[in-house]
Backbone bond lengths (Angstrom), bond angles and torsions (degrees), N, CA, C in turn:
res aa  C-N    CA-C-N  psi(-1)  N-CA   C-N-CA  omega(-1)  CA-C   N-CA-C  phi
1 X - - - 1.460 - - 1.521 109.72 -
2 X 1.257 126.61 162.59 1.667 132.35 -149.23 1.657 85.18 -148.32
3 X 1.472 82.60 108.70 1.885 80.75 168.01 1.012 102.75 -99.75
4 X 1.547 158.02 -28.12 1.853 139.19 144.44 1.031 105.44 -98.80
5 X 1.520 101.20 153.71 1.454 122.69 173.47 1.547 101.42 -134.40
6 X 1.768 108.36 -177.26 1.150 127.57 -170.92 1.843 105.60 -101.80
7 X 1.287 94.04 125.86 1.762 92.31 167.68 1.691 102.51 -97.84
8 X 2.059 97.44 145.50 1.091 111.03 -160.63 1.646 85.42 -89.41
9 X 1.846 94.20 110.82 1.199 108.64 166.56 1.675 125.46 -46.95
10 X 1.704 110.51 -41.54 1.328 107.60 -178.34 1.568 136.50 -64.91
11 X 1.707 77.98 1.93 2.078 90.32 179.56 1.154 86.05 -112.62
12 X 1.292 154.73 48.45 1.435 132.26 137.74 0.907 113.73 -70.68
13 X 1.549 117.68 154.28 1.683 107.95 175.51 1.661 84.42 -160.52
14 X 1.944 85.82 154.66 1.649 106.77 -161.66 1.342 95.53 -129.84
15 X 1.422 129.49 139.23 1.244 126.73 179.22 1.543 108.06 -152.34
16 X 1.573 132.80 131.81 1.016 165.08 -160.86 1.965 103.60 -97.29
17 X 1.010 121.49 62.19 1.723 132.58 169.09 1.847 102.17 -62.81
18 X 1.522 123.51 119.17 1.558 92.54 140.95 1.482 111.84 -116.95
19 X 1.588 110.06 159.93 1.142 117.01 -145.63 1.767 90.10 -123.30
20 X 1.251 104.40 161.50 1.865 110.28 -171.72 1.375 99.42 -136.05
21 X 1.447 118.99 109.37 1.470 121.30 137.44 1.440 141.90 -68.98
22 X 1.308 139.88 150.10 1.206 139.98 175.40 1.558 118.50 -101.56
23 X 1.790 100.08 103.10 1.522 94.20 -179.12 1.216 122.05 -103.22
24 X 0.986 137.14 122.66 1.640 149.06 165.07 1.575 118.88 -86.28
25 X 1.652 105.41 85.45 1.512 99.74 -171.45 1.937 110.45 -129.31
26 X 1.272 90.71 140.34 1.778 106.35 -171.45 1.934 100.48 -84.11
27 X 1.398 108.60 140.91 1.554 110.73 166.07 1.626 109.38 -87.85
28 X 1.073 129.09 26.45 1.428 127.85 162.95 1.515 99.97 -119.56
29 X 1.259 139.81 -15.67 1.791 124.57 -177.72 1.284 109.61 -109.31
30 X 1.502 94.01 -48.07 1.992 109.04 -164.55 1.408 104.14 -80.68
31 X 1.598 134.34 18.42 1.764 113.90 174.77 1.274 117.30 55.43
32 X 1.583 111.52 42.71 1.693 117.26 170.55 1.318 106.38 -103.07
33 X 1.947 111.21 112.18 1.458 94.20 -161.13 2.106 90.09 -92.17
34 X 1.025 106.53 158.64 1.225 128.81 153.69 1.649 119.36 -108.79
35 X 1.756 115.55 138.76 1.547 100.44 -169.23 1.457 92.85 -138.03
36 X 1.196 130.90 138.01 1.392 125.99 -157.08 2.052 90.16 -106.84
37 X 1.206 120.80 141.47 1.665 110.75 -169.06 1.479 94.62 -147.05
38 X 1.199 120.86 159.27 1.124 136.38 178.28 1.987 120.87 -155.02
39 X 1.287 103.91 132.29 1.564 97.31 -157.02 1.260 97.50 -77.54
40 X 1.695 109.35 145.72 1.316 106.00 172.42 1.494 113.33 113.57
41 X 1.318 119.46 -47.99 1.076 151.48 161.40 1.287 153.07 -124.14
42 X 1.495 123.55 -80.13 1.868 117.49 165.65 1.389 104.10 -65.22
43 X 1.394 115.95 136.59 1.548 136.87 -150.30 0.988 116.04 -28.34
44 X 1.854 87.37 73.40 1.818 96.32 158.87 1.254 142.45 -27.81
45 X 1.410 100.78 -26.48 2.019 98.89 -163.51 1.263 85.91 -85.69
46 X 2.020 132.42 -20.62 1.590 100.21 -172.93 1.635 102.51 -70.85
47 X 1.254 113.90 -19.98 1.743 107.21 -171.79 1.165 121.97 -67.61
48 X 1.659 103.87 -31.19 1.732 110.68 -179.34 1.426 111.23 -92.75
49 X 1.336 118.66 -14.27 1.485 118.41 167.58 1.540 105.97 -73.72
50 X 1.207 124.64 -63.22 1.814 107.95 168.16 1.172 127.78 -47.26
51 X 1.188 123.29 -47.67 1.521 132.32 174.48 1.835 121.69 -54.05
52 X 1.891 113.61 -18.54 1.171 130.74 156.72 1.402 109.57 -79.90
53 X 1.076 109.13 -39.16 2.165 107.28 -166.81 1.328 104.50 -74.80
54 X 1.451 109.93 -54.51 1.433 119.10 -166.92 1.691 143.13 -105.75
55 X 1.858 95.97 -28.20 1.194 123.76 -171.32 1.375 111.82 -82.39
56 X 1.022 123.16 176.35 1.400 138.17 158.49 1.742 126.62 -157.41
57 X 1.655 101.84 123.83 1.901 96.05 -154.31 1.418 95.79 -89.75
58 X 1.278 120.56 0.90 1.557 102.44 178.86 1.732 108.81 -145.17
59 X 1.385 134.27 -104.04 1.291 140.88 -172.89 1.371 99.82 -125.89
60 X 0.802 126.03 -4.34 1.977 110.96 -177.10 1.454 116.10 -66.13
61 X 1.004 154.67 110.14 1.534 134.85 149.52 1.596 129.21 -114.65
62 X 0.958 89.57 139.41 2.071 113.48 -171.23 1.738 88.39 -37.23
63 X 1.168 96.80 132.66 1.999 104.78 155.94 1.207 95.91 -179.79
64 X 1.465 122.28 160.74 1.543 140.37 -155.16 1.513 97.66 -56.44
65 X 1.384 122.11 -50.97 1.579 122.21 160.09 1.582 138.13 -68.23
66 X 1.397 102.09 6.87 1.523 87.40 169.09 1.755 103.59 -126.49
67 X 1.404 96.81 145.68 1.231 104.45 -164.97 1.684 91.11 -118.23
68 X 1.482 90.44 150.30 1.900 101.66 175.16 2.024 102.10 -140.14
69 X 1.128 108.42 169.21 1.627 119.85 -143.13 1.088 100.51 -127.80
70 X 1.271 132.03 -16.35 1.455 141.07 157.49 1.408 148.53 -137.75
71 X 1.512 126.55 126.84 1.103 113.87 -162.58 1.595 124.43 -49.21
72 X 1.449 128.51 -10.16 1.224 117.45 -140.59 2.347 79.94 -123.05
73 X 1.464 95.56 10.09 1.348 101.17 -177.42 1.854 92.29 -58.31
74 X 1.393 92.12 171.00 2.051 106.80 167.52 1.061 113.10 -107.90
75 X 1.387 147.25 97.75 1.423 152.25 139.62 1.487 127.50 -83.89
76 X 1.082 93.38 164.45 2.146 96.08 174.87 1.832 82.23 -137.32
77 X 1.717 89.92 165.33 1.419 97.61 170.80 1.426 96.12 -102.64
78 X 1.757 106.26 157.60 1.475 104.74 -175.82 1.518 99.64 -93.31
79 X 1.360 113.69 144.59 1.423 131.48 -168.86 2.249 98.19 -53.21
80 X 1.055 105.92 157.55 1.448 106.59 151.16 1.090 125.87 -119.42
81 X 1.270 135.19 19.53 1.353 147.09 151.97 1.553 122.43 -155.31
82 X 1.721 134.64 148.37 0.887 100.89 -162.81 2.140 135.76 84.35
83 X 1.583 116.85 169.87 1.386 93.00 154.21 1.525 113.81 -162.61
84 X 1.455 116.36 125.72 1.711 109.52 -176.47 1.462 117.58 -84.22
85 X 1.552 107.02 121.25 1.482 106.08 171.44 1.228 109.65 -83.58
86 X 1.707 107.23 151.24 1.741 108.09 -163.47 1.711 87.15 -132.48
87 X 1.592 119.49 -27.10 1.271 93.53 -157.67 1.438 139.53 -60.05
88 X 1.550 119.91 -11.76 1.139 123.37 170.63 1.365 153.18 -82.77
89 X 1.802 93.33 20.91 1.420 128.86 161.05 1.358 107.42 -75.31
90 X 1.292 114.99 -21.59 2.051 116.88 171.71 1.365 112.48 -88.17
91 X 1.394 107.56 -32.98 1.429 101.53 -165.10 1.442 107.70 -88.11
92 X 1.652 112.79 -19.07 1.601 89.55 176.69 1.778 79.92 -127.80
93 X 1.161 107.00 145.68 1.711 115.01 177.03 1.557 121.67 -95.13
94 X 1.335 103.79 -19.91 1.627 93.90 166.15 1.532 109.04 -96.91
95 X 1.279 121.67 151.63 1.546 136.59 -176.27 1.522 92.10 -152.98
96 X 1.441 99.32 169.31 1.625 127.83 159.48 1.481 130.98 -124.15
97 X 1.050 123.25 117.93 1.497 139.35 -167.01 1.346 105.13 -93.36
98 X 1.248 104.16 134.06 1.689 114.29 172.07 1.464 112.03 -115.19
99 X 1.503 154.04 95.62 1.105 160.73 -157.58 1.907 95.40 -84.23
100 X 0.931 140.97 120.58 1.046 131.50 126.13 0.976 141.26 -101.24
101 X 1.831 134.67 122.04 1.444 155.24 161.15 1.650 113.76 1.41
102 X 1.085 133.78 122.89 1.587 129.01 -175.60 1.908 96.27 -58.02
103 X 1.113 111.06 -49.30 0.982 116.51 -165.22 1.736 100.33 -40.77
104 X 0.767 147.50 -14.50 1.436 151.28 -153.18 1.507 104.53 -96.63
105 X 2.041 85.30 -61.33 2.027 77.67 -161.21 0.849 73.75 -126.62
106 X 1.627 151.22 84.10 1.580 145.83 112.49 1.195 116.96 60.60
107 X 1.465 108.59 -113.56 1.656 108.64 -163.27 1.761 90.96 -86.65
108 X 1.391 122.76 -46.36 1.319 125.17 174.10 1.280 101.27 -161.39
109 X 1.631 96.23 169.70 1.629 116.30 157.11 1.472 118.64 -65.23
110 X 1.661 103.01 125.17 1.802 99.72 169.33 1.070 118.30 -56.38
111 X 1.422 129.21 140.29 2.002 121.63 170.18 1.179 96.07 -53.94
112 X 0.942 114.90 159.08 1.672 151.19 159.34 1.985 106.25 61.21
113 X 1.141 113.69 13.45 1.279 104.88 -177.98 1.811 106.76 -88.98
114 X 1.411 117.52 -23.72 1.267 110.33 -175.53 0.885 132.80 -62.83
115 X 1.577 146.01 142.63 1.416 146.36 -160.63 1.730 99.47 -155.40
116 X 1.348 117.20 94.95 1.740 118.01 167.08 1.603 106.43 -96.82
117 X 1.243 90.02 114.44 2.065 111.18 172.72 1.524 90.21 -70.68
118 X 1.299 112.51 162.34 1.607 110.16 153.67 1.531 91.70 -128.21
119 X 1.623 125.33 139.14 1.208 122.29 -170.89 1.796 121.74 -107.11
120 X 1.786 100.95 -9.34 1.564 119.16 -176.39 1.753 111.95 -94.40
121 X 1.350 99.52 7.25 1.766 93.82 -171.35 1.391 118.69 -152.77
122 X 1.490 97.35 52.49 1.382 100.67 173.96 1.726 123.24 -59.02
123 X 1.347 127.37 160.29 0.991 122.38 -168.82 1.774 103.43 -93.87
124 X 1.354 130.41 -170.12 1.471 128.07 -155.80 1.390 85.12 -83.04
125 X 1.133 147.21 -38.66 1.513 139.94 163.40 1.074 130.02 -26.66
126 X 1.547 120.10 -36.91 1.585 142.42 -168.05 1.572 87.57 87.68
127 X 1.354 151.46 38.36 1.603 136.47 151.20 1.437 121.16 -79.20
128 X 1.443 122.81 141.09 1.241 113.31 176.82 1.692 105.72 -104.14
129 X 1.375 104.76 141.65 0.917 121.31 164.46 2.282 122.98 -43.06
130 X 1.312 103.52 107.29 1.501 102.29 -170.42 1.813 91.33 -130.61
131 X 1.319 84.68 137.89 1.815 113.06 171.75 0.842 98.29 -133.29
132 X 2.044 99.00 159.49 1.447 102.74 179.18 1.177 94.28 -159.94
133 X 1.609 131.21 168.22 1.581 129.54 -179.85 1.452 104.05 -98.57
134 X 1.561 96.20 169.16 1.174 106.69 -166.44 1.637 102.73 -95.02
135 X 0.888 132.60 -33.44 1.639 140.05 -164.75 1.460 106.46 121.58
136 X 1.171 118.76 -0.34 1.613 131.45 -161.41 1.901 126.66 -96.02
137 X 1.889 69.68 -33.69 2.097 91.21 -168.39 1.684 85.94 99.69
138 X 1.122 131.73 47.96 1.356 132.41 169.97 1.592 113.80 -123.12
139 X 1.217 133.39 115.11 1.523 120.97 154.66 1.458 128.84 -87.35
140 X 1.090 112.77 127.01 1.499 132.73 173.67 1.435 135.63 -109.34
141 X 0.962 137.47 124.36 1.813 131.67 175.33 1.430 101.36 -96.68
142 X 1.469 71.65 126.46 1.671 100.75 169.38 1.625 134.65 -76.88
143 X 1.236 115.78 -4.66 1.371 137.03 -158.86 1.759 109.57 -145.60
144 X 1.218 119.50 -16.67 1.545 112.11 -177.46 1.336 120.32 -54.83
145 X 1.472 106.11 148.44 1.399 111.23 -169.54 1.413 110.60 -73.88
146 X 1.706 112.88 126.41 1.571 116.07 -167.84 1.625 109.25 -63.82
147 X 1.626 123.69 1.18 1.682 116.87 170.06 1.052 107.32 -84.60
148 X 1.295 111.65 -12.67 1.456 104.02 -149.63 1.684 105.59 -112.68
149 X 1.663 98.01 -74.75 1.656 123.91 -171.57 1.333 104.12 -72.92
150 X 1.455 112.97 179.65 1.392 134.21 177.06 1.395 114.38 -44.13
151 X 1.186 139.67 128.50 1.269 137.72 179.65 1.145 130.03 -84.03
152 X 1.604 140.53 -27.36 1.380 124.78 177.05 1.615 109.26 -93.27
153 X 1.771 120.69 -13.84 1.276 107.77 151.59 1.866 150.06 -69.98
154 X 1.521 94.15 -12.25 1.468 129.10 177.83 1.165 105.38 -70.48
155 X 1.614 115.00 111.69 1.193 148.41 -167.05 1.195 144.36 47.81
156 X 1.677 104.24 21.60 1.344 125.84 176.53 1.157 116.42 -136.68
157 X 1.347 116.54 117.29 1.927 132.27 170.40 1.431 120.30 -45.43
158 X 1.931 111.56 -30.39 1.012 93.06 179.52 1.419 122.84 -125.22
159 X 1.469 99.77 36.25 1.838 117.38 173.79 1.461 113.14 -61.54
160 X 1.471 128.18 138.95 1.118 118.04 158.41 1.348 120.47 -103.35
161 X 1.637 107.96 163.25 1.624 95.74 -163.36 1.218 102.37 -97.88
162 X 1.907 115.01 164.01 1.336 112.95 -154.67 1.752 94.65 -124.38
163 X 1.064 135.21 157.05 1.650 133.56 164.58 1.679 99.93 -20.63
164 X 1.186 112.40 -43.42 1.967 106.01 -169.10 1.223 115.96 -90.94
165 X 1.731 128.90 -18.98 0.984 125.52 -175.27 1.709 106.31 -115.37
166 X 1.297 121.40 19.35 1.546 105.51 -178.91 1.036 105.14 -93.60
167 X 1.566 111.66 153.74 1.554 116.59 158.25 1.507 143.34 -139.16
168 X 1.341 77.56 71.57 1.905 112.40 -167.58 1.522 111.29 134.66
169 X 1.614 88.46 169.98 1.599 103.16 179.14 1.765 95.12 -118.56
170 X 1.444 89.52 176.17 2.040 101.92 177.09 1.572 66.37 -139.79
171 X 1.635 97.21 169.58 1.348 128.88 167.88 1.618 116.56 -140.64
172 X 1.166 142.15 87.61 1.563 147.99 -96.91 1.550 92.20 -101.81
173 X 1.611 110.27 -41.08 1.448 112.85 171.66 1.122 119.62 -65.14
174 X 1.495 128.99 -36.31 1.232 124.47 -175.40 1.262 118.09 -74.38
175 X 1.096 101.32 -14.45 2.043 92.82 -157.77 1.441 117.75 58.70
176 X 1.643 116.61 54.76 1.466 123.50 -171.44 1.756 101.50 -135.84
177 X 0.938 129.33 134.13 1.240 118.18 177.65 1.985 93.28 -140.24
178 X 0.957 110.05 116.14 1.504 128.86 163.35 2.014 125.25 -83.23
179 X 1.360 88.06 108.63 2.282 83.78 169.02 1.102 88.42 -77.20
180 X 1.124 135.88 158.14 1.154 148.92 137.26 1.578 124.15 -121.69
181 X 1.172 137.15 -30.65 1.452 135.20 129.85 1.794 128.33 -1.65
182 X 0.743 86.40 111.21 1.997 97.28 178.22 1.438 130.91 -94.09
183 X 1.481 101.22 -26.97 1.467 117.33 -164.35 1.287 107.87 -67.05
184 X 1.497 118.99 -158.73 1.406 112.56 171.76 2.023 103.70 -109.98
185 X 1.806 96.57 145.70 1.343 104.48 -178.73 1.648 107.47 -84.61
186 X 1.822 104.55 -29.34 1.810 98.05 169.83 1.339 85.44 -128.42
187 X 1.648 107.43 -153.18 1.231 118.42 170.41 1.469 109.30 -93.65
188 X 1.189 133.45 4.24 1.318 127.88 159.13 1.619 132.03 -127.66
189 X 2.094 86.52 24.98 1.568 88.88 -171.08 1.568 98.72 -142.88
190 X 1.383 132.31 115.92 1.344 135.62 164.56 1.448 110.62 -56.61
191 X 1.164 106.51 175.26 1.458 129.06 173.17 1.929 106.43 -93.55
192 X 1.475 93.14 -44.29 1.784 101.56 167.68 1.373 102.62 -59.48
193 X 0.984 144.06 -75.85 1.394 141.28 171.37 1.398 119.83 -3.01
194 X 1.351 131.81 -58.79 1.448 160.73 -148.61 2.198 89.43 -68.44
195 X 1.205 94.63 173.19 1.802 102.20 165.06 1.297 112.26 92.60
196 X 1.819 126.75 -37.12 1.293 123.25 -141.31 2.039 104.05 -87.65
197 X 1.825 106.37 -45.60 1.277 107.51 145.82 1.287 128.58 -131.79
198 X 1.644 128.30 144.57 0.751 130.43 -144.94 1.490 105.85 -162.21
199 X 1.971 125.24 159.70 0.772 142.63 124.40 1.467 146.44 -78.27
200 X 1.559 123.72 159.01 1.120 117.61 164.19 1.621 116.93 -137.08
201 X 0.771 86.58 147.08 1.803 111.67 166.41 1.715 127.49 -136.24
202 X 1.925 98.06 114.48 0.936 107.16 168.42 1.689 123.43 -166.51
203 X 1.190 108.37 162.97 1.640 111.62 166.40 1.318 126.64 -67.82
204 X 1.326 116.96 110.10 1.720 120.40 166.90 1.562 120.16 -65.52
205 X 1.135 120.02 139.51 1.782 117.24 -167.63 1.806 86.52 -120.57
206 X 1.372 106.57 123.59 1.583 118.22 162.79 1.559 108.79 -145.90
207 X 1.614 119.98 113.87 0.887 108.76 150.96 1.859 137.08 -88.48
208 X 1.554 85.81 154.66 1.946 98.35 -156.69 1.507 95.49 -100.75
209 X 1.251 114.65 121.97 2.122 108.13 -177.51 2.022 72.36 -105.84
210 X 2.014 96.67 132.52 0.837 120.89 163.67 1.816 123.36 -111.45
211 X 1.211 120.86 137.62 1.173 112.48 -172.10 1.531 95.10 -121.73
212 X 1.802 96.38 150.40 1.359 87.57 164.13 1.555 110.80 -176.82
213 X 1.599 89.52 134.19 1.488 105.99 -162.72 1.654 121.17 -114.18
214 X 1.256 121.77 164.69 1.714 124.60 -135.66 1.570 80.99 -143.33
215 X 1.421 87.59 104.44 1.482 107.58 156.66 1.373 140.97 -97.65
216 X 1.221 125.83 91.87 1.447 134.17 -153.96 1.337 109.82 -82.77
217 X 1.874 119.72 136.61 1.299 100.72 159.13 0.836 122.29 -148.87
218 X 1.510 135.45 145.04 1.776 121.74 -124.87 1.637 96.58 -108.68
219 X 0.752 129.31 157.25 1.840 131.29 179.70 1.776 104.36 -31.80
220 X 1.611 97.40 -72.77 1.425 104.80 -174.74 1.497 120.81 -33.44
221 X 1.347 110.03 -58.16 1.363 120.50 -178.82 1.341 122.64 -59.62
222 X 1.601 114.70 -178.46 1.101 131.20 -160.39 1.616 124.11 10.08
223 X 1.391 116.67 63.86 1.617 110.17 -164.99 1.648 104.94 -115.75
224 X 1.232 112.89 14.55 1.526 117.01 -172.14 1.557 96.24 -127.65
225 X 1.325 104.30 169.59 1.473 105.88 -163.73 2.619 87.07 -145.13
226 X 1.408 80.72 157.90 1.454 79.26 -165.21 1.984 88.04 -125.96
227 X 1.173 95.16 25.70 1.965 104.85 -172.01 1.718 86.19 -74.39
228 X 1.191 108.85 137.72 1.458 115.14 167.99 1.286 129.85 -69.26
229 X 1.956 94.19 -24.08 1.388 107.44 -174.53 1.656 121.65 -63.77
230 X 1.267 105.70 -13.66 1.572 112.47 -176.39 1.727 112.78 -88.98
231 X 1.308 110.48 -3.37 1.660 114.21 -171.12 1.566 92.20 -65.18
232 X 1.179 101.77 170.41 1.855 116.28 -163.31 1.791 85.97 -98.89
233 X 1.096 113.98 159.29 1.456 130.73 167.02 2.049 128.65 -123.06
234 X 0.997 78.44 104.60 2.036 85.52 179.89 1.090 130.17 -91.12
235 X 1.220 121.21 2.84 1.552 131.98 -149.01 1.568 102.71 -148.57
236 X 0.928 129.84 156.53 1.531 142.89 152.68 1.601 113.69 -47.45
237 X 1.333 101.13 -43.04 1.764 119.48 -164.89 1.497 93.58 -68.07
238 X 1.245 145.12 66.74 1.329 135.93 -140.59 1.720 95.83 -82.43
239 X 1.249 123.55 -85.31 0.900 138.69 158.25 1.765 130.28 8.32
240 X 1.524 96.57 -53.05 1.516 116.37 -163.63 2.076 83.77 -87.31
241 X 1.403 111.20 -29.73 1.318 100.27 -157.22 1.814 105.39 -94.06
242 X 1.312 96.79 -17.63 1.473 93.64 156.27 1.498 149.33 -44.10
243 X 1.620 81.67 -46.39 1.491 88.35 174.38 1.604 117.97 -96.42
244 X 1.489 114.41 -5.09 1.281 87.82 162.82 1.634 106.70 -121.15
245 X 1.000 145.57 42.35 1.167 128.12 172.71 1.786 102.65 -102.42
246 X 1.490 117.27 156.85 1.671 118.91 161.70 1.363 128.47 -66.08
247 X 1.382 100.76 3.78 1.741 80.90 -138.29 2.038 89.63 -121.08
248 X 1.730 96.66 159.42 1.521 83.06 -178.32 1.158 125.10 -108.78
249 X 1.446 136.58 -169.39 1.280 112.46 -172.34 1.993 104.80 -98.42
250 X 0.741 100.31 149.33 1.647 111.91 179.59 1.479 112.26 -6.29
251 X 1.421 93.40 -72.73 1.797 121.87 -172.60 1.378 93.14 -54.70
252 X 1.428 148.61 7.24 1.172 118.97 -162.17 1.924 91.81 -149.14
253 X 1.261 112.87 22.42 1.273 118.47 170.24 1.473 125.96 -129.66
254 X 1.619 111.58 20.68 1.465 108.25 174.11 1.821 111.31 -92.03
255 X 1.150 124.44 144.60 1.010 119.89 -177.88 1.289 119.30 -48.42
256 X 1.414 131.12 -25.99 1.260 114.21 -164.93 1.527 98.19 -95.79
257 X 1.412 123.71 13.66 1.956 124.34 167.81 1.762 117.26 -69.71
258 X 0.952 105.72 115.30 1.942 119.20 -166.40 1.667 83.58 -112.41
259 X 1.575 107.20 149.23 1.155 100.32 163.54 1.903 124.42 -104.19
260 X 0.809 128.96 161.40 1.576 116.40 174.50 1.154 113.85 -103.29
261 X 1.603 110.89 162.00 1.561 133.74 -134.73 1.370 100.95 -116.15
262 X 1.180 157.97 53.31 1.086 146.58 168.82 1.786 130.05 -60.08
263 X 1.218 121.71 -30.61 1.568 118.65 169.99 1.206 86.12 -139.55
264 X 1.969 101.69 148.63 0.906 121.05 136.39 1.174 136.70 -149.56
265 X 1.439 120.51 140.29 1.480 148.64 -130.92 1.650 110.39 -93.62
266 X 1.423 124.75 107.15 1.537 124.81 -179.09 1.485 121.20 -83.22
267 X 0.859 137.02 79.03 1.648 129.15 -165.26 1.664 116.11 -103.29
268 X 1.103 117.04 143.62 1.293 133.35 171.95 1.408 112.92 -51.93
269 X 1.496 132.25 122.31 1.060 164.51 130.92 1.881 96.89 21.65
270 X 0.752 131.79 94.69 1.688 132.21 158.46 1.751 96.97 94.32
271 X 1.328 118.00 -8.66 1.725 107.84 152.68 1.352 136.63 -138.77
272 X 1.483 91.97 116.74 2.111 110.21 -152.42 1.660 76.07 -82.86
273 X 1.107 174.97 -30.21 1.212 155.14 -138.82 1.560 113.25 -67.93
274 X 1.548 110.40 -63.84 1.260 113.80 -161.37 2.298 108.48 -142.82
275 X 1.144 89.99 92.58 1.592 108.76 -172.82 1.261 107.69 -59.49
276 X 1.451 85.77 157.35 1.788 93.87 -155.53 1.888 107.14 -116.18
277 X 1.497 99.59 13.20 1.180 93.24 176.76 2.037 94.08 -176.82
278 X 1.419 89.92 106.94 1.604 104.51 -176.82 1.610 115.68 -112.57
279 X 1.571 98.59 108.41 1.776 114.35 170.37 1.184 105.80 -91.44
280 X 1.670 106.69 125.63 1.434 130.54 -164.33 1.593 89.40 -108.83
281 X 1.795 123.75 95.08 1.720 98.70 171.74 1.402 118.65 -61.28
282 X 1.719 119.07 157.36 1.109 122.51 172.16 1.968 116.97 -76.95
283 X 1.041 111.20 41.83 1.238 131.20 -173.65 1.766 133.58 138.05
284 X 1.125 121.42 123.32 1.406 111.82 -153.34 1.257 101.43 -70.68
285 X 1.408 105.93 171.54 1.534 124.07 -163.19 1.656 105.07 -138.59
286 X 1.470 113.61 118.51 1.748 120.47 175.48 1.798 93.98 -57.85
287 X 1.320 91.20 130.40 1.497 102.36 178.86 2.276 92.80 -78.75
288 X 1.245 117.52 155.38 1.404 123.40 -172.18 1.898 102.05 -106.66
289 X 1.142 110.86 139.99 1.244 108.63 175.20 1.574 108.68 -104.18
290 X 1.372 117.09 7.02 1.870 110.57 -152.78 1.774 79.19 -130.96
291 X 0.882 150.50 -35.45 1.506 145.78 -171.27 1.897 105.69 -135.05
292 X 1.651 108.71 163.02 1.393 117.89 -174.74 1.338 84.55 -78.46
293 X 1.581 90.23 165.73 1.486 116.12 172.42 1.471 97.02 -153.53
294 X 2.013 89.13 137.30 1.883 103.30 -156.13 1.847 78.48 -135.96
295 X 1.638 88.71 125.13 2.048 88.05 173.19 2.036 75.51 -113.33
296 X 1.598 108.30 164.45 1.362 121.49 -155.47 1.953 77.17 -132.77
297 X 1.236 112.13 115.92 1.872 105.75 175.62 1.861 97.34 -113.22
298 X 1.171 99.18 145.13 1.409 97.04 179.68 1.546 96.97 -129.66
299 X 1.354 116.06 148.58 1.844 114.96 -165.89 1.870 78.07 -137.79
300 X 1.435 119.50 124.56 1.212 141.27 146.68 1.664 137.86 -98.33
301 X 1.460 94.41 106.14 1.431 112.45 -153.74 1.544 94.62 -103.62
């Protein structure tokens, strides 16, 4: 009997899943800060810190050929699919920033899953104000009043927004979503207004690297068991005589007795001590003496 063996390295296999959650989170419970900024003045550095990462105040944009000479220059990166309008972070200087926590949306936000309710400014209707992205890094409202708000997002869910009608960007990695829009969304509701309470809705992006390895086991092998519980008993002293006697108990010496498989133990290459990756089956399994037997473990990291 072979108490380790070799896993057949050539069936490993590694695979790259990403996986999407659905988050539904409030700015009064969940710690979604919103920060209201204005250039020039109310916390300037958040305006000039976006306006370095993301913005751009005039015609320049980042690409493998254009080069700039200082850090504190204005660029945007140019989209690779798609296209994000930025300019109306210049034209109106106050906006509102919504920070959200990694913990939320992981590696990033999915395109087009976001949806921000605003819940303090309904319009004389009782409507709340709802935006949503485009798939682009674009924000759009879906509901603004056509006198008032953006027009090709006004009253349709599935408008996309255009250079004239957006109002804001998201940035999917960051977990940053910017209004930038000033105007009015009704006639009794700004776009400045918007941020203070709020919902969200969106998809979390995490990818899961799954591994998974094929444990073979050939008839011959593993057909003995080293469980104490099977030693034969002669004595009253049951216990004490278990562990040292050779011999087994009856029930556990006819040929057709297989033992079953309940864990098995992955260990590193030159140290059997303490395994580095333990499959607990969800029910044991008679090991086979007449055909292989292959358990398939998959570890999601």
């Amino acid at each position: 009997m072979y108490v380790f063996g070799e896993i057949d390295k050539s069936s490993t296999t590694i695979e790259n899943n990403v996986v999407n959650y659905t988050q539904n989170l409030s700015a009064s419970v969940d710690g979604i800060q919103s920060i209201k900024i204005v250039s020039g003045s109310i916390s300037k550095s958040y305006w000039d810190s976006l306006n370095v990462m993301f913005y751009t105040s005039g015609s320049p944009v980042y690409s493998n050929e254009t080069k700039f000479t200082s850090p504190s220059s204005n660029f945007s990166i140019k989209p690779t699919r798609g296209e994000q309008f930025v300019s109306k972070y210049h034209g109106y200087p106050s906006s509102s920033v919504i920070v959200i926590p990694s913990q939320y949306y992981g590696e990033k936000i999915k395109e087009g899953s976001f949806t921000f309710t605003d819940l303090n400014n309904p319009d004389n209707a009782g409507i709340n104000p709802i935006i949503r992205d485009d798939g682009f890094g674009n924000l759009y409202s879906t509901n603004a009043n056509t006198n008032f708000g953006t027009l090709a997002g006004a009253g349709s869910s599935t408008s996309v927004s255009s250079s004239d009608n957006y109002v804001g960007n998201i940035f999917y990695d960051k977990g940053i979503a910017v209004i930038t829009e000033t105007g009015s969304w009704s006639g009794s509701v700004n776009y400045s207004d918007l941020a203070t309470n709020f919902k969200l809705k969106f998809d979390s992006s995490n990818t899961i690297v799954t591994h998974e390895y094929n444990v073979t086991l050939l008839p011959e092998d593993y057909n003995l068991t080293t469980n104490y519980s099977i030693r034969n008993v002669l004595s009253t002293d049951k216990e004490a005589l278990k562990l040292a006697t050779p011999f087994l108990a009856t029930e556990f010496t006819s040929s057709n007795w297989q033992p079953y498989i309940t864990t098995i133990n992955l260990y590193q290459n030159g140290d059997y001590d303490t395994p580095v990756i333990q499959a607990t089956l969800p029910r044991p399994i008679r090991k086979s003496d007449k055909i292989n037997t292959r358990f398939k473990i998959k570890l999601d990291m």
